[in-house]
C-alpha positions in Angstrom: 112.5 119.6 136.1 110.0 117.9 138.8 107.2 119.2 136.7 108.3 117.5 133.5 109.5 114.4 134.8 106.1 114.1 136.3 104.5 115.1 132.6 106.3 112.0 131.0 105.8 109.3 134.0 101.8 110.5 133.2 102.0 110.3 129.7 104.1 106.3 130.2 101.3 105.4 132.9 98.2 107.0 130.4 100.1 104.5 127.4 100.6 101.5 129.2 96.6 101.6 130.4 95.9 100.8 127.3 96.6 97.3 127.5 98.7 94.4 126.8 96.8 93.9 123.2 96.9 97.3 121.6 100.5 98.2 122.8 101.5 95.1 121.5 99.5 96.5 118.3 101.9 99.4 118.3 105.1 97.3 118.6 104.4 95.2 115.8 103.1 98.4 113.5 106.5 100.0 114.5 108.0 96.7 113.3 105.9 96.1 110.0 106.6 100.1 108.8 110.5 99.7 110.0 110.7 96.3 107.7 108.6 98.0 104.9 111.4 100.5 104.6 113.5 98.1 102.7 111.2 96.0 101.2 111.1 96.6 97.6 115.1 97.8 97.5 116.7 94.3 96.9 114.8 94.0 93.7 115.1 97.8 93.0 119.1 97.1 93.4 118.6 93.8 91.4 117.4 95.8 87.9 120.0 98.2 89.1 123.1 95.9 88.6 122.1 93.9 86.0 120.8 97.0 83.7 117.9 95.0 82.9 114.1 94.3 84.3 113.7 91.4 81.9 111.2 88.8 83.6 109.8 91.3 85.5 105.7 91.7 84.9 104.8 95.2 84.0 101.0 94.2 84.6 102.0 92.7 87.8 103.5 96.1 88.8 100.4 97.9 87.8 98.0 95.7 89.7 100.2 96.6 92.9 100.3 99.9 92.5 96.8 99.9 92.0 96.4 97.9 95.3 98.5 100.0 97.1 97.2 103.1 96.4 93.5 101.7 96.8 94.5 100.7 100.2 96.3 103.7 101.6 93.4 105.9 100.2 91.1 103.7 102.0 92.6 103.8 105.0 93.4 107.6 105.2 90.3 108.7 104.4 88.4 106.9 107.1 90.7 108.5 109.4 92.3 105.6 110.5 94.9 105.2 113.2 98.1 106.1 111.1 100.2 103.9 112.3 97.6 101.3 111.1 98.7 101.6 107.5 101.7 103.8 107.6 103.4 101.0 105.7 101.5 101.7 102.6 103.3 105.4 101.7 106.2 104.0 102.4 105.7 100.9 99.8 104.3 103.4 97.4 107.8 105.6 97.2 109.7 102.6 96.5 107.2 101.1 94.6 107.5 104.5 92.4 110.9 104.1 92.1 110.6 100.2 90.9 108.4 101.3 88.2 110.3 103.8 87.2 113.3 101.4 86.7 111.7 98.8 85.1 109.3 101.1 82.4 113.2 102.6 81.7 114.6 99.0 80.8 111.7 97.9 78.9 111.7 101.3 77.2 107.6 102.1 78.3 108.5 106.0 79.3 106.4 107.2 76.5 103.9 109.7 75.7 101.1 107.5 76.4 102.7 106.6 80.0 103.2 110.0 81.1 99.2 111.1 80.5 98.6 108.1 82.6 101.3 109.3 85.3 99.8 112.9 85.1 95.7 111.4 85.6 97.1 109.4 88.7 98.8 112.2 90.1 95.5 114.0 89.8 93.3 111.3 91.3 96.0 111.4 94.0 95.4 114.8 94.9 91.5 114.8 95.3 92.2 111.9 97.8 94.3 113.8 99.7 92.1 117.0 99.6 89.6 114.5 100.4 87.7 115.2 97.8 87.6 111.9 96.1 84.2 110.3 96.8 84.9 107.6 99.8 82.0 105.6 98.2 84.2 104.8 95.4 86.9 103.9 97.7 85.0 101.7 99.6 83.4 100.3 96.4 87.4 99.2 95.3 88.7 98.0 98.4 87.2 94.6 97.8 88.9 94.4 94.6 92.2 95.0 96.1 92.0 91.7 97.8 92.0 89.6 93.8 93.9 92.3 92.3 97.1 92.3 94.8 96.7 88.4 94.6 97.3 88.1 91.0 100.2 90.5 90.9 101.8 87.4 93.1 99.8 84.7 91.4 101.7 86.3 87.8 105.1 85.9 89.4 104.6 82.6 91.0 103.6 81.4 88.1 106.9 82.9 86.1 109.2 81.1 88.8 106.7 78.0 88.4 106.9 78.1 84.9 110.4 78.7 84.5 112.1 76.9 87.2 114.6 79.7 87.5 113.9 82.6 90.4 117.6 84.2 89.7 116.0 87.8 89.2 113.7 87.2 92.2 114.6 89.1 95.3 113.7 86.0 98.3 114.2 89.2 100.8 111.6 91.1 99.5 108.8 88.4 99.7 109.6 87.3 103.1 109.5 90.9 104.5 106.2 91.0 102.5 105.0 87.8 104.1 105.8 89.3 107.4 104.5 92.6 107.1 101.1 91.1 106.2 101.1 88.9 108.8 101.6 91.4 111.5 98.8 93.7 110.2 96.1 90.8 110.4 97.1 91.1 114.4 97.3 94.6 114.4 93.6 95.5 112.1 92.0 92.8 114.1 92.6 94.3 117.3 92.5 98.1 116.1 89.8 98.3 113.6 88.2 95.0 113.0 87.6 95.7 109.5 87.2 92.8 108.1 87.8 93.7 104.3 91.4 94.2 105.7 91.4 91.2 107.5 90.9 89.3 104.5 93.2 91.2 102.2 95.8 90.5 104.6 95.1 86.5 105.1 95.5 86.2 101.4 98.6 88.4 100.6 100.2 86.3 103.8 99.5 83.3 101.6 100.6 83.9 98.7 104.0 86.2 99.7 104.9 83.4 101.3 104.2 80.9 98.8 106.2 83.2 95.9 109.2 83.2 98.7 108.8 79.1 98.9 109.2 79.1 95.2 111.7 81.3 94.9 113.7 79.7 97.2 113.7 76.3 95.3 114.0 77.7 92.3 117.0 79.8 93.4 119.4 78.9 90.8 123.5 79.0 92.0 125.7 80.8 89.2 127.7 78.0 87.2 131.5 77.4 88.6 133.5 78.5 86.1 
């Protein structure tokens, strides 16, 4: 009992050696993948209960998954700290299941979107294998910065446009402010990797200007 009491005080002391910085680092990781959990389910259970995904950019929803997956890829095959981007699998299940919803209520589930499904999956699979050239990787993770940006660029312009942000989940882009904020802290002091870096400075930006907009274009039902 002495022995392993011992074992754990070690394994404590060894941790908190590591410094004010990087355990803070880990906090806020812990924080940004427990937040990331939920991110994407108020506007999952929006299209849900209304039955509908009307005013919701299919494009949009392709640029992200294309950032997403960009990212994560990146990330794991430079063997990364896993914690670093552990957010990103997690956004990419929900993210699944968002698309999912929405291609069903526009009626998209075609022939042509399940060769596209099948390729991805593919692609997918060499990454893991790690067979997927990094070069090409590295070669699109610049792209991911403009890309992810438009997907929020599209829907603040909708709300912009519109004046009307009822179908717009103000939950979802303030956990997606958040989580990028934390990760500019936690990249800078982990990897310094500055392609990251800037990725996350913009997506910070514009999350929360979406939210802003969204929150003054928040429309109250009419009293009946």
């Amino acid at each position: 009992m002495m022995a392993k009491l011992e074992d754990f005080t070690e394994v404590i002391s060894d941790y908190l050696d590591k410094g004010l910085v990087l355990i803070v680092a880990d906090l806020l990781s812990l924080i940004t993948v427990s937040s990331c959990l939920i991110i994407k389910v108020p506007q999952i259970n929006t299209i849900c209960t209304n039955k509908s995904s009307k005013g919701i950019s299919v494009p949009g929803l392709c640029l992200e998954l294309f950032s997403y997956t960009v990212m994560m890829s990146y990330n794991y095959s430079n063997d990364y700290t896993f914690l670093s981007y552990m957010e990103y699998p997690i956004l990419l299940l929900q993210e699944y299941v968002l698309i999912y919803f929405v291609f069903k209520y526009q009626d998209i589930l075609g022939r042509k979107t399940q060769i596209i499904a099948g390729l991805y999956v593919i692609i997918c699979t060499l990454i893991y294998l790690k067979i997927f050239p990094i070069m090409i990787l590295t070669f699109l993770v610049p792209f991911c910065t403009p890309i992810g940006a438009t997907s929020k660029i599209l829907q603040l312009i909708t709300i912009l446009r519109t004046k009307d942000a009822r179908s717009v989940s103000r939950m979802t882009w303030a956990l997606s402010a958040f989580t990028n904020m934390t990760r500019i802290y936690t990249v800078y002091v982990q990897s310094h990797d500055w392609m990251l870096l800037s990725n996350f400075i913009i997506s910070t930006f514009l999350s929360s200007s979406v939210f802003t907009a969204a929150w003054v274009f928040k429309k109250k039902p009419k009293e009946t």
